[in-house]
Each structure stands twice: as structure tokens, then as C-alpha cells.
C-alpha positions, 0 to 999 in steps of 0.5 A: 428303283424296284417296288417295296411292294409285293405283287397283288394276289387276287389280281395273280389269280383273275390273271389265271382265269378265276371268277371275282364270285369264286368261294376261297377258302384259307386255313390257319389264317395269322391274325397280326397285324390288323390294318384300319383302311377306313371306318367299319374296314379292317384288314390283315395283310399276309404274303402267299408264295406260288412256285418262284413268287411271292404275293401279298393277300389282304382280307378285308372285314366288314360290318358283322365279319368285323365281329367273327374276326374279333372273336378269335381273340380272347376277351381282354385283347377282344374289349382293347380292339373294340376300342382301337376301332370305336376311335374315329383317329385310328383310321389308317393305322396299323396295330400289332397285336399281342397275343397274336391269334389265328382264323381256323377257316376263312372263306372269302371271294376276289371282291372289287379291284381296288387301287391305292397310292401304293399299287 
């Protein structure tokens, strides 16, 4: 059975030779869904295409990033996040979000690799 899944975008660009400490930098980043991987960890997961391929990307944020990322949006959406993520059960859901909102720059780096049940 094919996978369901969508190769891994960070390991794609290690393949190519490029550094774990290397500074990437995105634009127009969409902010919808937003994942709770574990405590203090939130994630957006999007796909990124390379000619003929599709890649699913995730950027994790943690500690004060978690704050950056919340503040693109507006503060009733922003109080209701808090409190998604101020609630212990709500580890390993996923929440779409209305209104979407959108990271103007984002700079981030390959980090560790990571394997899960699903990769």
C-alpha cells in the first residue's frame, strides 16, 4: 500500500548537502492548522513543491517563538489559542483555525531529526 504521507522536506534539502545550522528564511507562511506535538511545542504543517515533487514541511515553535507565532493573530483568536494550549488534554490535537492568519518572515533551521510512528 503507497504511503499517505508526503516526503520529509528537511531531510530532501540535508540530501542536497545543506548544513542542519543553514538560516532558511519563508514568506507568506499560512498559519491553519496549528498541531500540539507535545507540551510547550506547537507545529504548522504545510507542503512545499520542488519540480515533480511534493514535500510536507513543519515548523516547530517553542518557548518564546510560541508567542511571535500567536501574535499574528488577532486578540480574541490569540486569548482562545492561549487557552488550547494552557490545557495539558490537548497534546496531540490538531486545531483549525478561523480566521486563518499569515507569518510575514520566517526564519528557521533543519533542527534534529526526528522519527515518529508515521515517518
Amino acid at each position: 500500500m503507497p504511503s499517505q504521507f508526503l516526503p520529509d522536506y528537511g531531510l530532501f534539502l540535508l540530501s542536497q548537502g545543506v548544513q542542519p545550522s543553514a538560516r532558511l528564511v519563508f514568506f507568506d507562511v499560512p498559519i491553519d492548522p496549528l498541531t500540539r506535538p507535545a507540551l510547550r511545542t506547537v507545529s504548522v504543517t504545510l507542503s512545499i513543491e520542488e519540480p515533480g515533487q511534493h514535500y510536507a514541511m513543519s515548523f516547530d515553535f517553542i518557548g518564546p517563538r510560541i508567542d511571535e507565532l500567536l501574535a499574528v493573530f488577532p486578540e480574541p483568536a490569540r486569548e482562545a489559542l492561549w487557552h488550547w494550549l494552557d490545557d495539558r488534554t490537548t497534546v496531540g490535537e490538531h486545531l483549525q483555525l478561523s480566521p486563518t492568519a499569515t507569518v510575514a518572515h520566517l526564519e528557521a533551521t533543519l533542527g534534529a531529526i526526528q522519527r515518529g510512528v508515521d515517518e
